[in-house]
Structures are given as C-alpha cells and as structure tokens.
C-alpha positions, 0 to 999 in steps of 0.5 A, spaced: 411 293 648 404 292 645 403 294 637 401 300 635 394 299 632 391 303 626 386 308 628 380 308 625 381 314 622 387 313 619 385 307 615 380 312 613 386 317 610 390 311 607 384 308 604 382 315 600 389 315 598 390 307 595 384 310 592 387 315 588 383 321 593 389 325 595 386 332 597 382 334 602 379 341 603 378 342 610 374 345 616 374 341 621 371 341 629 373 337 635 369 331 633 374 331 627 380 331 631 383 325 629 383 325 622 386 331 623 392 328 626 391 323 622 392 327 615 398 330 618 401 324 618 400 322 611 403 327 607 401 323 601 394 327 603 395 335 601 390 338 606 387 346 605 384 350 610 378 353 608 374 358 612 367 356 611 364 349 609 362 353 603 369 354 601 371 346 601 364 344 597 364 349 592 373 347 591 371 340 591 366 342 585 371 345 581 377 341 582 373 335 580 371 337 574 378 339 572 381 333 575 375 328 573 376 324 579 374 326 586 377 330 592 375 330 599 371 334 604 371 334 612 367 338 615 363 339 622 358 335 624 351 337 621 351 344 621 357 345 618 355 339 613 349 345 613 355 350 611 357 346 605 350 344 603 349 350 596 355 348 593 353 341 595 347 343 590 351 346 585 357 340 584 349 335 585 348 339 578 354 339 575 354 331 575 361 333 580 364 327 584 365 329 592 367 324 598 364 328 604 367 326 611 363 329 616 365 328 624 359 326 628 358 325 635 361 318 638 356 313 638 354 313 646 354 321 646 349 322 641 343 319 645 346 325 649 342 331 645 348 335 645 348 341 643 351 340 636 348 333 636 343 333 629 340 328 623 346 329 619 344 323 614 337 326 614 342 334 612 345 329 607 340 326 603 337 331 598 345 333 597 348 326 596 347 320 591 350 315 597 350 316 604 352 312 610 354 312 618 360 308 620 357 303 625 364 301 628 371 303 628 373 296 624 368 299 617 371 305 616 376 303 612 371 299 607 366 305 608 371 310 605 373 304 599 365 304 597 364 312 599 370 313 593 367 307 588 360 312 589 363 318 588 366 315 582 360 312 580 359 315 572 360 321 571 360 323 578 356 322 585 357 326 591 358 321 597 358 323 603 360 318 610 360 320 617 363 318 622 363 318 629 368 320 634 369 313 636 369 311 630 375 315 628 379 313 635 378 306 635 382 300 632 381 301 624 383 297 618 384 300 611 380 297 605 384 296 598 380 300 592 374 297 589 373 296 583 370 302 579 363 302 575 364 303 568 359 307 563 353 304 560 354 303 552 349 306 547 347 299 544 346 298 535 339 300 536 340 306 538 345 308 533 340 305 528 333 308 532 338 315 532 341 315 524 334 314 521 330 320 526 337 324 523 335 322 515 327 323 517 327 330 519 326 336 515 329 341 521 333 337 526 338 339 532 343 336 536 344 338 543 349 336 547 351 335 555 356 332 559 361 328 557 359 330 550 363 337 552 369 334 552 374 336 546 373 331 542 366 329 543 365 335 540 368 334 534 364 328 534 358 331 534 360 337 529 361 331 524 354 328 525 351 334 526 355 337 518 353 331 515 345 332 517 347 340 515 343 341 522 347 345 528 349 343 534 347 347 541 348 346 548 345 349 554 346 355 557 350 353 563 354 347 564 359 344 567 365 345 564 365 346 556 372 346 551 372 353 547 376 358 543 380 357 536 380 352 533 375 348 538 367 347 536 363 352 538 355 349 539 350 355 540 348 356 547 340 356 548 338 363 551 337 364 559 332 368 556 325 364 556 323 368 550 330 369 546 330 361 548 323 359 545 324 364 539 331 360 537 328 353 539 321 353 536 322 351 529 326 343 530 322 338 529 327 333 531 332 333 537 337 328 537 339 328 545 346 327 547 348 327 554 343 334 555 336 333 557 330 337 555 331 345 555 327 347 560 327 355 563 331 356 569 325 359 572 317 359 572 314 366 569 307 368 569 304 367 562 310 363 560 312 357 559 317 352 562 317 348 557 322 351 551 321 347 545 315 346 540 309 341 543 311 338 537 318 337 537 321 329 537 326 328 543 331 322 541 335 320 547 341 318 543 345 317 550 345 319 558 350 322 562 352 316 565 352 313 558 361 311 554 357 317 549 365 317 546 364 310 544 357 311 542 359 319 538 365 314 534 359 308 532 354 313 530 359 317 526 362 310 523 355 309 521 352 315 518 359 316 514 360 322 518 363 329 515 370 329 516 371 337 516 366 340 520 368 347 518 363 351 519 363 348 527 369 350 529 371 356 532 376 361 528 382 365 531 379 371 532 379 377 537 373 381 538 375 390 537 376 393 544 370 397 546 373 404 549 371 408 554 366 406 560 365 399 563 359 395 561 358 388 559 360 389 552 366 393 554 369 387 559 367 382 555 371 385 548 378 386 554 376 378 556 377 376 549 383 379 548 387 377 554 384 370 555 391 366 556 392 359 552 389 353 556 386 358 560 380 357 566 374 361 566 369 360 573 364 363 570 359 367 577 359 373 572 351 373 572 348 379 568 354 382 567 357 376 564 350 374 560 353 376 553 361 373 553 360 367 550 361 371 542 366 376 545 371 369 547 368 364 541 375 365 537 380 367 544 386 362 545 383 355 547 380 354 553 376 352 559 369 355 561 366 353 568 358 354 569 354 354 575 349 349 573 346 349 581 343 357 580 345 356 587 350 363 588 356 363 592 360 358 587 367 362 583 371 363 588 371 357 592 370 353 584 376 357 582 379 355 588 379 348 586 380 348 579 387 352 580 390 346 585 387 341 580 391 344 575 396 348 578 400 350 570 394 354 568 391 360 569 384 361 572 380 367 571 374 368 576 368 371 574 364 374 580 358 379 581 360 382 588 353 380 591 355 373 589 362 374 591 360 376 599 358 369 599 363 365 600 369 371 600 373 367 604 375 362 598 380 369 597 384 367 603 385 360 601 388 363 595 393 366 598 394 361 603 396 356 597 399 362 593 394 360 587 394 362 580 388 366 579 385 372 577 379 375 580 374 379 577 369 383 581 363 386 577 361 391 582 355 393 580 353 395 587 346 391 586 343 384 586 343 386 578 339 380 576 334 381 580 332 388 578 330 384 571 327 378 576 322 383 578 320 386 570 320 378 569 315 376 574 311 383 573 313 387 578 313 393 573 314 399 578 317 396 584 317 401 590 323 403 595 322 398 600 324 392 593 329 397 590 334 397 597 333 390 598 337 389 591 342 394 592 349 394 596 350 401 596 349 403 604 354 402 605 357 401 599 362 394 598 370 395 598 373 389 594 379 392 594 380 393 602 377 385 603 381 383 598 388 385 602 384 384 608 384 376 606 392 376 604 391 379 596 394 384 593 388 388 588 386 395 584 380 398 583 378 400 575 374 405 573 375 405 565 376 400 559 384 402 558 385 400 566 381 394 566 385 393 560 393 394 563 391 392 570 388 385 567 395 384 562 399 385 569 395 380 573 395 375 567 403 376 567 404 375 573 404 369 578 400 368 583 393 371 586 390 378 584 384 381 584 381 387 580 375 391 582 371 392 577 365 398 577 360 399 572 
C-alpha cells in the first residue's frame, strides 16, 4: 500500500504552526478547500469564521497588536482579498504583522479567464510589504516560512502568499521556522547627536510612536523628557498606546489642524522617537498640512524598525536621566459623572469610571469619542487601540481579534453606528466565539463627522440633497434588533443613569454584549 503523501496544503498549515502562526481568521471559497480540510486536521491551528473578509483582516490587526506575533488570514481569490483590502490598509499603518493566504485558480485553469479569475498580486500590492505566488505544490511549505519571517519583519509587515489550487492539492513538503530579523540599533552617534539638540534648545519636545508606546518605553521617555523639563507628546491615533493610574500620560496632538498648529507652533526642537513628523489628517483650504513651525528642527533619534528599548535605556544612561518623572504620570483619579442627557462629555465621564483593570479599549468612536482621552487619564490601567488607517470599519473586527489574543481581559469597543454598518458581521463572530466584549453603539444617526467635514472644506450652508447623504435616519438603524439578530443580547439607552447600570452589568458579566447608545 502506497504512503500517504503531504498535500501542499497541509505543509502549508504545519509550516504556520512550527512558526508560531496558530490562528487563522477564515472565509474561504472552493479554491481554498483543501486548507480547509486541512485546519481541521490540524487542531493545533484555532480557525474563526468570519462573515466578511473585512471582518478577518480587521481580526487579524487587532490580534496582532495584542499578541506582537502574526496571525493568518484565508480569503477567497481576488475579490475576496478586495473584501479585506480596508483593513489591510488599517493594520499597513498600524505597522500590524499579517500572513494572508488567498486561494487562487489552479495554475492551467487561470489562462481560462474564469469568471472569479483576476491580478491577485496586483490587488495585493499597494496592501502588502511582500507578496508571492506559489509556483509549485513542493514550495509551499517554504513559502509560507519566508510569508512568516516577512510578516514578523520588525515591527510588523503584512505577507500576503497565494496559492493556486494545484498548488494545495499536489505533494507538499513543510519548511522548519526561518530565523527572524531583528531590530536595528540606535548607534552612539545618534544618542550623542540626540542628548546635544535636548541641551541646545530653548523649547524641545519628545514625540514618540511605536514600540515607544509600550509601558516601559514611556517611562524611558518620561525620564528624558523630565531631565530637559520638556513634554512629551504622541500622535493622535496609534496603534496601541499603554494608559491609566500610574501609567505616563504623553499629550495627544489634536485632530483639529488649528488646535494641533496652535499646541505645536512654539518647539523649536523635536526629538522624533518611533513617530514622524505631525502632519494633518486631511488638506483644507487655506490650511496647511504641515503641523509644526517651518523653523522647527527635527532629530530622527530612532525609526520604527529601530530596538528604540535599548536605545531609550542608553540615551537615559547617557543624559543621567531623572528618576522620577512625576509630573508625567498618570494619577488615579476618575473624573465626576455628568447627569442627565447623553453627550460626548456625559459617556466619556461614565467610561472613566467604569473601565475594568487591564481593560482593552478599540476606539472607532470618531467625533463622539474625540475628547475621552482626559476623561480616562486616571482610569485603572489599560490599553487603547486606534485607527490609525482612517479607513472606517475597523472596532468590531479589531475588538474582535484583540479578545482571542487576550481572552482574560475585557474589550470594550468604541463605534460610531455608520462606522460600525461596516463590518457588523464581526458581532456574529463574537457570539460564535462567546468573546468578552462589550459594544458601545454611538447612535448619532448620521455620519456625524462629516457634518464638521463640510464647515472644514467650506461648505458653510450645505442643502438637503448633502445633509441626506450624511444622515441614517430614513429609516433609522436598530442596533438593538442587529445585535440579537447576529446572536447578541444588547439594550438601548436613553439617559446617563442607564447608560451607566446597563454599562456596569455588561462589564460584570462574561460574554459578549452591546448597548446602544443614542445621543
């Protein structure tokens, strides 16, 4: 009797999995068959279902900035890897590592021009650090080792491997985990170049990015940024930021171009430490995109793909850093609650009460949201997650992956209802996987933003034709009846004493639930 031999598709699942890439958010089609079968015969791998490729992308973003290692993606030829291209875009800018496998026609069938044939690696492209076409079933497994070292390529890159049908159903052979990249250092020079600029200006300011957001980085920086008695600032949304009690509160630069020029306009200095250079979000006329001083020095002190842990710990032995950056850190202290109607104020008063320790906050919020940050300054600890793409559709799936990366804290998601119409799907997936999170639906009725988008670009006196085509309320949404629909229990709230019980049951309570919250 002849061996049984290694399909391509299954060197491809044990080649993820001896590479530490155990989860797979789902959508597969009939070219994807084979890796099907061949997760369920792998139960090292956890596979979710999601609804929409949206869904899957937007998971794997969040469950890599949790996690800080890659999870999979499997969607369906080119339109489906066109389903999953916002959020592709979002994790991009978030700096998020991703391994996509997209199912591809088999190699002789493609000449065909089947109906679902297509560019996939032209799709791919403008979403992807590295993209690659598996030409034979026997490279499979190597190609999904080299998608992996990509995707964990420092501080993290989006792979994307196809792979034709023959491809997955022909003799495969895995491939052993290749060795990783590893951060570049911050040379003595740059310490040196960076310590003198600190010394030499009259009004410096750290702004930091990245890796430099993690807890103890932030201490780092607090420390230098205390020795120059100089502050310490961040960009407005970021990829996952380290909050709360106790924890360094850098100031966020505005969204608003005129409150963000107005804060900037005086450094003469600014030390650049895994951020860029603050620009606006969007081009307004008589405005301009860029946010600092035309006299304002910029020092690259380390990039995002720079070890900015050991080069904040030399640049602190080196300028005998201060020891106790007090006035940095974050007090525990929670804001007064706002009685009465619901309003940005009002809910962002509740959240900084009620946010559990350790809690995960995926912020989608948009113009609700804008102003939670000094409400939740002195909340227990915990961890906020931005958009950082602008590409909407981003906190139900990101909540969604976050929870499976860290199943023992709470996510709270944060989403404005037209954001949220997106990708509702995710609620499904929540419920599938009975996942700790508790939604907040900021039901506005209207792409509230917008509304300040016209006053922005000019548009003083818009007419009723502009004002429908930024309101949802004909007919108006039911989140409470999508919700249930989709598997979730939910309620709706009126007032600040009910948005504030329903909220503390929720939080209580173990399992999916969402509030809608109308304003």
């Amino acid at each position: 009797m002849e061996k049984y031999k290694t399909n391509g598709a299954e060197s491809l699942v044990k080649t993820l999995i001896d590479s530490d890439v155990d989860i797979c958010f789902t959508n597969p089609g009939t070219s994807e068959m084979h890796f099907v079968a061949a997760l369920d015969n792998n139960p090292k791998m956890r596979s979710v279902l999601c609804l929409f490729e949206g869904g899957a992308t937007g998971a794997a973003d969040g469950y890599y900035r949790m996690k800080n290692k890659p999870a999979s993606t499997l969607l369906h030829l080119g339109p489906g890897l066109a389903n999953g291209l916002a959020n592709l875009h979002n994790a991009k800018k978030a700096n998020s590592g991703i391994v996509n496998i997209v199912g591809e026609h088999a190699i002789d069938h493609i000449k065909l021009n089947a109906p679902l044939t297509s560019d996939i690696e032209g799709i791919a492209k403008p979403v992807s650090h590295w993209v690659k076409t598996c030409k034979s079933s026997i490279e499979v497994g190597k190609n999904a080792a080299e998608a992996v070292k990509e995707s964990s390529n420092p501080p993290g890159k989006i792979a994307t491997l196809i792979l034709p049908g023959d491809t997955a159903w022909n003799e495969g052979k895995s491939c052993a985990p290749l060795k990783n990249y590893s951060r570049n250092e911050v040379d003595k020079e740059k310490i040196n170049i960076t310590a003198q600029e600190l010394k030499n200006a009259k009004n410096p300011m750290i702004l930091v990015g990245g890796q430099a957001l993690e807890e103890n980085n932030l201490m780092l920086a607090a420390k230098i940024a205390a020795k120059y008695n100089c502050p310490i600032m961040t960009d407005f949304f970021n990829a996952k930021l380290e909050r709360g009690a106790g924890r360094v509160k850098p100031t966020r630069i505005p969204y608003n171009v005129d409150r963000a020029i107005s804060l900037l306009k005086d450094f003469d200095t600014i030390i650049l430490i895994g951020a860029r250079e603050p620009v606006a979000f969007f081009a307004y006329p008589n405005k301009p995109s860029i946010l600092t001083n035309t006299n304002t020095k910029f020092i690259y002190f380390a990039n995002i793909d720079d070890n900015i842990t050991e080069g904040l710990e030399n640049l602190c032995d080196y300028v005998s850093a201060v020891e106790n950056p007090n006035e940095n850190i974050a007090i525990n202290s929670l804001p007064s609650i706002q009685k009465g109607e619901l309003n940005p104020n009002s809910i962002g008063s509740i959240l900084g009460n009620v946010i559990p320790d350790e809690a995960i906050i995926v912020d989608e919020s948009i113009s609700t949201g804008r102003e939670f940050f000094p409400f939740t300054e002195g909340s227990k600890p915990h961890t906020w997650l931005s958009n950082c793409g602008g590409s909407i559709g981003f906190a139900l799936p990101a909540a969604t992956g976050a929870s499976l990366a860290c199943p023992d804290r709470k996510v709270i998601a944060l989403e404005g209802d037209g954001s949220g119409m997106y990708t509702l799907q995710s609620l499904w997936t929540m419920a599938r996987e009975n996942l700790d999170i508790t939604v907040l639906i900021f039901a506005n009725q209207s792409y509230k933003i917008l509304h300040a988008e016209l006053n922005n670009v000019g548009v003083l006196n818009p007419g009723p034709s502009a004002i429908n085509m930024l309101n949802l309320n004909n007919p108006s949404l039911n989140w409470v009846s999508i919700s249930k629909g989709m598997g979730i229990d939910s309620k709706r709230v009126f007032n600040t004493d009910e948005l504030y019980n329903v909220f503390l049951d929720a939080l209580n309570t173990k399992g999916p639930f969402l509030i809608e919250v109308m304003i």
